[in-house]
PQR file of N, CA, C, O and H, with PARSE charges and radii, in Angstrom:
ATOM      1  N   UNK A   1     130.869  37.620  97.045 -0.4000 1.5000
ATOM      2  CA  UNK A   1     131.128  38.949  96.581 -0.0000 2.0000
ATOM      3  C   UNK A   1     131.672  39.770  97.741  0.5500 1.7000
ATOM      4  O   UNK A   1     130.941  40.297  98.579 -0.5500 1.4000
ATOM      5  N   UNK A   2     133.254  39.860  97.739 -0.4000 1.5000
ATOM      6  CA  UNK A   2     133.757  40.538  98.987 -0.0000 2.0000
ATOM      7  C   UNK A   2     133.527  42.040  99.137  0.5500 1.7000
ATOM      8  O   UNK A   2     134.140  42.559 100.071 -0.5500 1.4000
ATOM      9  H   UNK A   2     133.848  39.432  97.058  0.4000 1.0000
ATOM     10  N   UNK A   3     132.546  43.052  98.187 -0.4000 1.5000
ATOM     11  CA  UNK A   3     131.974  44.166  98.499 -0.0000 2.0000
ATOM     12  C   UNK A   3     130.938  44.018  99.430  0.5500 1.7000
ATOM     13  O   UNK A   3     130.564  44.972 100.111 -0.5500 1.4000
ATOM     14  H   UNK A   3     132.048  42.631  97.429  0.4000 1.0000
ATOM     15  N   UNK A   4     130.273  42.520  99.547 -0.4000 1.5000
ATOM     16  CA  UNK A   4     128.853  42.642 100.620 -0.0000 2.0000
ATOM     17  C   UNK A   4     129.352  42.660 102.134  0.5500 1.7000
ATOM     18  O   UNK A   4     128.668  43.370 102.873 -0.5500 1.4000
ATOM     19  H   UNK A   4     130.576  41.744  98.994  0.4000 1.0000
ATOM     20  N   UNK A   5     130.399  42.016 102.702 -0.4000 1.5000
ATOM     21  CA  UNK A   5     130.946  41.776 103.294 -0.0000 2.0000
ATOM     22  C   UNK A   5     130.769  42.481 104.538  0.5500 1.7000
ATOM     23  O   UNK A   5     130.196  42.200 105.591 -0.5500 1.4000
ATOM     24  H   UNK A   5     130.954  41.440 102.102  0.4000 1.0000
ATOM     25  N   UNK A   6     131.421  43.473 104.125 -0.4000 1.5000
ATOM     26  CA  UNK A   6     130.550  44.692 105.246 -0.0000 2.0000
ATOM     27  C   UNK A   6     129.308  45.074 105.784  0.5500 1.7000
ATOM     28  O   UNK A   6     129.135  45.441 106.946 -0.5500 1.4000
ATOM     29  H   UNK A   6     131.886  43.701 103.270  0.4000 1.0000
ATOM     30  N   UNK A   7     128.259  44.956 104.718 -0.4000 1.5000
ATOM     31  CA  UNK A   7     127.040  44.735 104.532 -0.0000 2.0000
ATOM     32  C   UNK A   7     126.484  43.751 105.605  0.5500 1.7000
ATOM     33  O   UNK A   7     125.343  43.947 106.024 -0.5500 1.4000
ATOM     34  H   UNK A   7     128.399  44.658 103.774  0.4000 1.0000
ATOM     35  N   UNK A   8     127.039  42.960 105.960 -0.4000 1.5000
ATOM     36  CA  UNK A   8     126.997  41.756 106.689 -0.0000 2.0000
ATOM     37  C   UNK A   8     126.853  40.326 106.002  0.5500 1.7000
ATOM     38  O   UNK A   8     126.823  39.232 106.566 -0.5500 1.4000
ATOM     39  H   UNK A   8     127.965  42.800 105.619  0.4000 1.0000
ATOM     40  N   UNK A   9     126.755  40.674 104.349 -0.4000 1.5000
ATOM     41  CA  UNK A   9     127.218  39.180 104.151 -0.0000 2.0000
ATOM     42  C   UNK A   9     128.064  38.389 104.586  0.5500 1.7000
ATOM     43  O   UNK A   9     128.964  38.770 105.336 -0.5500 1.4000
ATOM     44  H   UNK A   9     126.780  41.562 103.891  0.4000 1.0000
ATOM     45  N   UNK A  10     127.910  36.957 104.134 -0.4000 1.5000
ATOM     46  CA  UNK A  10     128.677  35.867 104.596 -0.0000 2.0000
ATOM     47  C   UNK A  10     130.181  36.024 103.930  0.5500 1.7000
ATOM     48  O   UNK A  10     130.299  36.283 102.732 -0.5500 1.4000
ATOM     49  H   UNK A  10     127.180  36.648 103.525  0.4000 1.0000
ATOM     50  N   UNK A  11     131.129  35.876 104.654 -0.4000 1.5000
ATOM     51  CA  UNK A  11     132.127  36.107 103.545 -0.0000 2.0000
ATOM     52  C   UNK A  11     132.586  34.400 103.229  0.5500 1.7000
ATOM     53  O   UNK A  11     132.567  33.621 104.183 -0.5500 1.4000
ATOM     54  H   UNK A  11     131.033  35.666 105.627  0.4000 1.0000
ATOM     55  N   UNK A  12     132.914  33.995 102.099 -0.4000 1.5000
ATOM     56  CA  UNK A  12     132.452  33.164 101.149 -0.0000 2.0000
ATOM     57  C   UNK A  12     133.935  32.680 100.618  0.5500 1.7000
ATOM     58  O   UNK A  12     134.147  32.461  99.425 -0.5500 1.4000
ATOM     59  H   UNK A  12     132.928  34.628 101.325  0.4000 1.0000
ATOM     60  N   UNK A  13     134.644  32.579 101.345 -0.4000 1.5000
ATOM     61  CA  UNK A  13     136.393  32.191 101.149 -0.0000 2.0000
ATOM     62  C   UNK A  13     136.948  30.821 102.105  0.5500 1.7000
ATOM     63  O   UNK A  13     137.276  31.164 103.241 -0.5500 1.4000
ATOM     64  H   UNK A  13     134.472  32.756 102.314  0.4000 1.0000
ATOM     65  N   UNK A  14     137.055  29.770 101.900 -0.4000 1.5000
ATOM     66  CA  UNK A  14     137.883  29.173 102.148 -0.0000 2.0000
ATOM     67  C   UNK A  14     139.033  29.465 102.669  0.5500 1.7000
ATOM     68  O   UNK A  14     140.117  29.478 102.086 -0.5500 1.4000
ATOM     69  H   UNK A  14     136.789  29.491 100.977  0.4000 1.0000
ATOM     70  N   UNK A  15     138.685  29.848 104.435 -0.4000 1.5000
ATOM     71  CA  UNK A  15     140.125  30.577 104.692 -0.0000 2.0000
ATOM     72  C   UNK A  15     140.616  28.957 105.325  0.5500 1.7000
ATOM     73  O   UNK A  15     141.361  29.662 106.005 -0.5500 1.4000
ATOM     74  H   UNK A  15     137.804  29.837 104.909  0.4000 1.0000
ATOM     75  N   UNK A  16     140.787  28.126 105.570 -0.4000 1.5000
ATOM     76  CA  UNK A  16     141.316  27.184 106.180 -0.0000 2.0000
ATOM     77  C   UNK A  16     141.712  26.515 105.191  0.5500 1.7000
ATOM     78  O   UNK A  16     142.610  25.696 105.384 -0.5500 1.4000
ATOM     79  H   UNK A  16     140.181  27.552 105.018  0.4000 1.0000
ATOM     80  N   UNK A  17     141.185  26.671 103.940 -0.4000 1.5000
ATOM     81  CA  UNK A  17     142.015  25.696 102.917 -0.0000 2.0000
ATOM     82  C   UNK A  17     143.345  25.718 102.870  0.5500 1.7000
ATOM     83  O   UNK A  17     143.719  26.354 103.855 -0.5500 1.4000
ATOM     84  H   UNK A  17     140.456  27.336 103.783  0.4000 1.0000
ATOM     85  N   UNK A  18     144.588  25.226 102.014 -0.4000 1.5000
ATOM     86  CA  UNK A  18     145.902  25.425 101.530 -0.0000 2.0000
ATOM     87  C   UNK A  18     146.773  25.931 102.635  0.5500 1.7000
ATOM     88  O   UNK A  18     147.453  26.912 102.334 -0.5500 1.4000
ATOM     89  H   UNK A  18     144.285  24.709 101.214  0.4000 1.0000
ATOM     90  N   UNK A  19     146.908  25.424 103.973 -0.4000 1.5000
ATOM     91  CA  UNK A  19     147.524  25.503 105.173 -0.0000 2.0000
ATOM     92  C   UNK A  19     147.145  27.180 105.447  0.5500 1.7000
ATOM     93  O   UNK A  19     147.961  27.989 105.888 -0.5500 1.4000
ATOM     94  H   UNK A  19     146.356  24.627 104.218  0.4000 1.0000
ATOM     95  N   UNK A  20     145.577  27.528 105.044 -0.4000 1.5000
ATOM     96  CA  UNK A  20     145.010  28.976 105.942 -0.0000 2.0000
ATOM     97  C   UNK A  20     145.852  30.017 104.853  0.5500 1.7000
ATOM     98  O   UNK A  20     145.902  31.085 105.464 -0.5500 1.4000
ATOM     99  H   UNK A  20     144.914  26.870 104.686  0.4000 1.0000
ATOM    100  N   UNK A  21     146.252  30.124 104.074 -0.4000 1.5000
ATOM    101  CA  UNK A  21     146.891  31.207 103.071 -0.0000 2.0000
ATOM    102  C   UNK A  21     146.384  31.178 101.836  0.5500 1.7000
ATOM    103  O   UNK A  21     145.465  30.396 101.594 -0.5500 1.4000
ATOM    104  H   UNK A  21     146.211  29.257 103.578  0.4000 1.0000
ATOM    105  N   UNK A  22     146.815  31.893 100.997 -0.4000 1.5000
ATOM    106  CA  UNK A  22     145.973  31.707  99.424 -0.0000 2.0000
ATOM    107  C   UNK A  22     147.437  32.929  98.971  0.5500 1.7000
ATOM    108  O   UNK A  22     148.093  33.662  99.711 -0.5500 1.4000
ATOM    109  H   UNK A  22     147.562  32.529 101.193  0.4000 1.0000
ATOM    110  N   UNK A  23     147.520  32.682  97.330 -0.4000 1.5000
ATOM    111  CA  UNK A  23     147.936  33.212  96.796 -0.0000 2.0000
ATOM    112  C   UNK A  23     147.101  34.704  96.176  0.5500 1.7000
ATOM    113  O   UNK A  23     145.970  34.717  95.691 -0.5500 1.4000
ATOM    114  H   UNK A  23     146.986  32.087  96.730  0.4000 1.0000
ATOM    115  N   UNK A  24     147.905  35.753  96.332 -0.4000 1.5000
ATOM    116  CA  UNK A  24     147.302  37.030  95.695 -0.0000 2.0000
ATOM    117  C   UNK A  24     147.784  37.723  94.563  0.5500 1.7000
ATOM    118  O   UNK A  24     148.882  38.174  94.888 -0.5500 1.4000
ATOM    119  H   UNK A  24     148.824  35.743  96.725  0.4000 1.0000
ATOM    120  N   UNK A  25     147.537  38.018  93.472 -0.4000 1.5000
ATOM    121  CA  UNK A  25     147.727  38.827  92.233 -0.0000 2.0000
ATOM    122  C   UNK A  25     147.675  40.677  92.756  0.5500 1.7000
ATOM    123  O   UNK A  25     146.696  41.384  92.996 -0.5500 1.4000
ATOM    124  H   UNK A  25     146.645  37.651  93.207  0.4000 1.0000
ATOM    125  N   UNK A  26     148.673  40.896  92.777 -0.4000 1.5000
ATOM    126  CA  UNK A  26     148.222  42.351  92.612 -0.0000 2.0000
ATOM    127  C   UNK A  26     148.297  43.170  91.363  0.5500 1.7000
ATOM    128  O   UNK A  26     149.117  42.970  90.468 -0.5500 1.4000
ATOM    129  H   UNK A  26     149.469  40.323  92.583  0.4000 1.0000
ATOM    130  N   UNK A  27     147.368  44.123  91.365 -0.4000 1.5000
ATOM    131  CA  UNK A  27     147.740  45.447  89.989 -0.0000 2.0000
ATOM    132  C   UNK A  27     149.205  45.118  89.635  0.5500 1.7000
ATOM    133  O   UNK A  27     149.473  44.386  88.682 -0.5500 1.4000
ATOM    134  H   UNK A  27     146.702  44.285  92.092  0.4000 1.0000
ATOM    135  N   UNK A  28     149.883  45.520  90.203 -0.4000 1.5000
ATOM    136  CA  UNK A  28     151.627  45.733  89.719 -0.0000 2.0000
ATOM    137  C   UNK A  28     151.748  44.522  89.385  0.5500 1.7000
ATOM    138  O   UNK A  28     152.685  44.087  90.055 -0.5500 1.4000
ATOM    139  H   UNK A  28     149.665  46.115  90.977  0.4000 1.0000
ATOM    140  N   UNK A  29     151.224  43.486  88.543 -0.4000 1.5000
ATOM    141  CA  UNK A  29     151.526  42.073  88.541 -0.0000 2.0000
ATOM    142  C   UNK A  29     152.721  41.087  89.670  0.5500 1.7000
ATOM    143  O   UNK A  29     153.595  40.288  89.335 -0.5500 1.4000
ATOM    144  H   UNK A  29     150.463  43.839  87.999  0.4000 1.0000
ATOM    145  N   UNK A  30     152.389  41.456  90.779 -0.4000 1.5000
ATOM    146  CA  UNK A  30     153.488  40.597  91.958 -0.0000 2.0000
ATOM    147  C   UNK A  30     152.268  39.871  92.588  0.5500 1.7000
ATOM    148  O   UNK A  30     151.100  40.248  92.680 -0.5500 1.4000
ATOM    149  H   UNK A  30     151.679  42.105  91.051  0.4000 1.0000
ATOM    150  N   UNK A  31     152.844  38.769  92.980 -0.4000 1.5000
ATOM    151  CA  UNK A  31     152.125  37.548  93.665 -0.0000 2.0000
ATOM    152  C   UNK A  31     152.561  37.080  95.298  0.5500 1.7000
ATOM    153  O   UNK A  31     153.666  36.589  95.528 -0.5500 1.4000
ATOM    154  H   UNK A  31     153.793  38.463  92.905  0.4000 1.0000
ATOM    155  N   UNK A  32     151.736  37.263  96.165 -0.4000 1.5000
ATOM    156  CA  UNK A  32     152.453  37.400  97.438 -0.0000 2.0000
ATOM    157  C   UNK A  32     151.477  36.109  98.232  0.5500 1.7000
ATOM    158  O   UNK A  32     150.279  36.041  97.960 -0.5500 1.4000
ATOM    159  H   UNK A  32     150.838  37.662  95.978  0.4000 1.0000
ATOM    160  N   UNK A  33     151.912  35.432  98.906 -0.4000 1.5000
ATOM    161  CA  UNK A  33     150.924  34.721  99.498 -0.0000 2.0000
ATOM    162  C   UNK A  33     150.745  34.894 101.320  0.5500 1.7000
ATOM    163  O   UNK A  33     151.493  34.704 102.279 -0.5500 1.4000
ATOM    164  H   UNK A  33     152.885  35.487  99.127  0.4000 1.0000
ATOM    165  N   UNK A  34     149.505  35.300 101.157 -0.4000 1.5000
ATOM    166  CA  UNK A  34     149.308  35.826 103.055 -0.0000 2.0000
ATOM    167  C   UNK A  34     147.711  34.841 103.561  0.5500 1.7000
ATOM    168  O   UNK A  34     146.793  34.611 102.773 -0.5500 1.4000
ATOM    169  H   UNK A  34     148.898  35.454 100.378  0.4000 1.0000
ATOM    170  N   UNK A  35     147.730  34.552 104.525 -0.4000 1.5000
ATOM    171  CA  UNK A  35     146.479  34.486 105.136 -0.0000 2.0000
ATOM    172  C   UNK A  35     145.499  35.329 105.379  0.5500 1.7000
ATOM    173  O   UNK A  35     145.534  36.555 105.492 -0.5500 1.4000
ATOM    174  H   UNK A  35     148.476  34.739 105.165  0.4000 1.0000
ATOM    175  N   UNK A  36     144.666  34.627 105.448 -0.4000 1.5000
ATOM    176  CA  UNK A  36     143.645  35.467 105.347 -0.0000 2.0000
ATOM    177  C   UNK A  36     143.165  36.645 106.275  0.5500 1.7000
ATOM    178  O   UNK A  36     142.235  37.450 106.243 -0.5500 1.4000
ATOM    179  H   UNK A  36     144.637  33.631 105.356  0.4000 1.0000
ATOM    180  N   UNK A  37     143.973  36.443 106.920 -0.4000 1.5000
ATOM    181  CA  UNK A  37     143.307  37.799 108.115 -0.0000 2.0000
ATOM    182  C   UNK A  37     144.367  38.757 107.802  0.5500 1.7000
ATOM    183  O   UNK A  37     144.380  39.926 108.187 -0.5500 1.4000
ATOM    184  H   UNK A  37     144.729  35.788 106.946  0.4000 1.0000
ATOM    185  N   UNK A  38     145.339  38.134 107.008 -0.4000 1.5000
ATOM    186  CA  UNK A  38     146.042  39.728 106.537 -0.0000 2.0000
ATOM    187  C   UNK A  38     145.256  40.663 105.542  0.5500 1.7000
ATOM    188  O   UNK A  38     145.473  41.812 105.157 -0.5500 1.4000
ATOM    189  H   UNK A  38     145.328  37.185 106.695  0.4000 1.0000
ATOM    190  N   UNK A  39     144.329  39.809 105.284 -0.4000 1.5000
ATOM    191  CA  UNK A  39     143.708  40.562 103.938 -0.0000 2.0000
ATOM    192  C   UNK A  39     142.083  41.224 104.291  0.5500 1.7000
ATOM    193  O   UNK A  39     141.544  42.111 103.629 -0.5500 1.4000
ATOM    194  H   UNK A  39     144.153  38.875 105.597  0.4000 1.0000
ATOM    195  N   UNK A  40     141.561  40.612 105.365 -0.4000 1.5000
ATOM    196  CA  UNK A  40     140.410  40.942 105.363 -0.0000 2.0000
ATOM    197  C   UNK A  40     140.114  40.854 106.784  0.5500 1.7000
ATOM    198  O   UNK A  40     140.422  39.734 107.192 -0.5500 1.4000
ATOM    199  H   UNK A  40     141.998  39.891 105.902  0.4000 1.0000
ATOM    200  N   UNK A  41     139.585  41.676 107.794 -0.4000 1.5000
ATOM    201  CA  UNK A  41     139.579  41.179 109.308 -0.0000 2.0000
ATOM    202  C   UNK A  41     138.660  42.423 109.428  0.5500 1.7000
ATOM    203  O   UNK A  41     139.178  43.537 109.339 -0.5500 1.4000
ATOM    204  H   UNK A  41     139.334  42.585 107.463  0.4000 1.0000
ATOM    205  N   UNK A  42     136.912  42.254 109.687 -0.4000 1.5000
ATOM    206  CA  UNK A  42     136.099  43.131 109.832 -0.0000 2.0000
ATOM    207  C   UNK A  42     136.304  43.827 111.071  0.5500 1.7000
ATOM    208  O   UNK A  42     136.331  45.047 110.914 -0.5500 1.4000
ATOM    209  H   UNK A  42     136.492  41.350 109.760  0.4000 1.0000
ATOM    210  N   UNK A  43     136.514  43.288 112.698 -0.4000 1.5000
ATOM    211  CA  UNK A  43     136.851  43.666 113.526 -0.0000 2.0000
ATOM    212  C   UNK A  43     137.781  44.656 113.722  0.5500 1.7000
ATOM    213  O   UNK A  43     137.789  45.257 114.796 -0.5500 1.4000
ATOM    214  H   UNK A  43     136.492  42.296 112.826  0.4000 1.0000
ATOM    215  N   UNK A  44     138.703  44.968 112.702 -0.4000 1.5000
ATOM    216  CA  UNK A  44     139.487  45.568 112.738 -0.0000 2.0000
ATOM    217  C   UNK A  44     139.661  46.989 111.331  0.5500 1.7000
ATOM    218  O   UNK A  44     140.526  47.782 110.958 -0.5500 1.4000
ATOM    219  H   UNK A  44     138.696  44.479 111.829  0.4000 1.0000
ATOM    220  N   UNK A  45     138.464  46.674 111.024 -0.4000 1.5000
ATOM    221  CA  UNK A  45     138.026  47.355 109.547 -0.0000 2.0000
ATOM    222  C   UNK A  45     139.182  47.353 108.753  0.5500 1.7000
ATOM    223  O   UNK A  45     139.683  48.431 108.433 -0.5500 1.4000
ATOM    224  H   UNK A  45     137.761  46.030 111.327  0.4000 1.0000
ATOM    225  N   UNK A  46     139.666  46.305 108.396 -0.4000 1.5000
ATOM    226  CA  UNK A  46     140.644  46.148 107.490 -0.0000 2.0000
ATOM    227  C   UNK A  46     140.245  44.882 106.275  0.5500 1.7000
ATOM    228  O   UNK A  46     139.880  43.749 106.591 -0.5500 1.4000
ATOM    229  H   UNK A  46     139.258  45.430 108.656  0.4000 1.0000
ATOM    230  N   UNK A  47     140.400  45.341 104.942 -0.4000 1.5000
ATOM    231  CA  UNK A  47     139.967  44.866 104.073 -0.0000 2.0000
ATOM    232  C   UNK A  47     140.888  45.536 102.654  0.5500 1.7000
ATOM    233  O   UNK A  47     141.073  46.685 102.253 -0.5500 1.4000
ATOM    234  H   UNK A  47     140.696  46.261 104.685  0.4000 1.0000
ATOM    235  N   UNK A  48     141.305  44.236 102.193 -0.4000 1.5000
ATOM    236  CA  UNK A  48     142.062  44.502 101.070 -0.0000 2.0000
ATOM    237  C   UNK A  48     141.498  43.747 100.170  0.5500 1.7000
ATOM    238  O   UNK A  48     142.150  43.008  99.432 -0.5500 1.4000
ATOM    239  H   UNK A  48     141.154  43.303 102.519  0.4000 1.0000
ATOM    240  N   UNK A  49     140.154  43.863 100.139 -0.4000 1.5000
ATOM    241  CA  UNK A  49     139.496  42.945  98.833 -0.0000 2.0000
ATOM    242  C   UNK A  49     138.517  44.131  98.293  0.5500 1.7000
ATOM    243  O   UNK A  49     138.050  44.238  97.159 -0.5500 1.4000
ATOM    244  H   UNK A  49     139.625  44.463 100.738  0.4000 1.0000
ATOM    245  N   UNK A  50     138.370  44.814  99.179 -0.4000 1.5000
ATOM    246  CA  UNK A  50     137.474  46.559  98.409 -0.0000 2.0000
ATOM    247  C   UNK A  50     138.845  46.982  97.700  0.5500 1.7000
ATOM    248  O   UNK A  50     140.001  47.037  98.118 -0.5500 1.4000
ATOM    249  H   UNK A  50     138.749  44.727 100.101  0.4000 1.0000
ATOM    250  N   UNK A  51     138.370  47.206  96.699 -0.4000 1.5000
ATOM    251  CA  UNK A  51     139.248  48.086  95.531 -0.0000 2.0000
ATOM    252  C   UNK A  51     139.123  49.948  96.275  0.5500 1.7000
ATOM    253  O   UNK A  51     140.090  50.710  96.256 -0.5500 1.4000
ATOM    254  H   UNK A  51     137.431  47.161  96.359  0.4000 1.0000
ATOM    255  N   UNK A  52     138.162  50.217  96.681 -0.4000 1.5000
ATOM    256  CA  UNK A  52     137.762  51.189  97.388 -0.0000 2.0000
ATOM    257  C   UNK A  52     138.882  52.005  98.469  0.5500 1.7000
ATOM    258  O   UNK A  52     139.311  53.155  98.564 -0.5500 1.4000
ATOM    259  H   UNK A  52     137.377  49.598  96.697  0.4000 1.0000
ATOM    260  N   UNK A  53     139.126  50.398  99.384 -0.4000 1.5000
ATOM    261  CA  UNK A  53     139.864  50.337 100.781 -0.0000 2.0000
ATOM    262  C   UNK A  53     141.302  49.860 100.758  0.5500 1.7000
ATOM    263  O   UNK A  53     142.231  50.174 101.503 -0.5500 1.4000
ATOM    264  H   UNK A  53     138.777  49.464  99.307  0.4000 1.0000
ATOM    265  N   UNK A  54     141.263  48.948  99.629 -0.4000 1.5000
ATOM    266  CA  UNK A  54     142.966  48.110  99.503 -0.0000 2.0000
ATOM    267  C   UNK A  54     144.145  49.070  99.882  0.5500 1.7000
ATOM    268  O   UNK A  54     144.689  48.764 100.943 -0.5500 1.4000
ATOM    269  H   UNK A  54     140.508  48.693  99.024  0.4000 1.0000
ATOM    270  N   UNK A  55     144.648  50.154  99.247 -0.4000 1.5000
ATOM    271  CA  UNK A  55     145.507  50.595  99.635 -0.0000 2.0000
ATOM    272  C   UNK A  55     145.597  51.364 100.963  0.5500 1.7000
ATOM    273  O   UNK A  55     146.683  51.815 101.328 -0.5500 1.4000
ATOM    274  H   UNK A  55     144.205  50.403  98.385  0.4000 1.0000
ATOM    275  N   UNK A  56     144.445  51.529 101.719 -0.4000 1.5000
ATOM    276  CA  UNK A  56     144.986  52.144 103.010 -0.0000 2.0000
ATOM    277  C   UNK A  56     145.482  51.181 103.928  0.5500 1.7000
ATOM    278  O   UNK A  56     145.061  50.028 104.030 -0.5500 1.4000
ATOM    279  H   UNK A  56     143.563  51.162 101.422  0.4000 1.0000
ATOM    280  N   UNK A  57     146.751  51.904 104.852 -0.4000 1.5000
ATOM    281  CA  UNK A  57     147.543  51.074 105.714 -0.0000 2.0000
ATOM    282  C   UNK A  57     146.179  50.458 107.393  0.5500 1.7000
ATOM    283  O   UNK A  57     146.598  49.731 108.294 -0.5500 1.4000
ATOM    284  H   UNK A  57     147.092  52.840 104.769  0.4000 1.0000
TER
END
């Protein structure tokens, strides 16, 4: 559950699977495929899996 995340849960993604990338669905129905630290990198408080946080740059 990528809301605990912050919380200090475990985050729970297979980032090394599929050569370290995954495919993404967004709202606007477009499909973009990024790795995972484009999407989520606590160190850097960046997280595009909070519906909350996604759109800030």
């Amino acid at each position: 559950m990528a809301h605990f995340w912050k919380l200090g849960g475990a985050v729970e993604v297979a980032a090394d699977r599929h050569q370290g990338a995954s495919n993404y669905l967004w709202v606007d129905g477009h499909v973009s495929n990024h790795p995972f630290e484009e999407t989520f990198d606590w160190n850097r408080r960046f997280d595009r899996w909070d519906p909350g946080t996604a759109a800030e740059p």
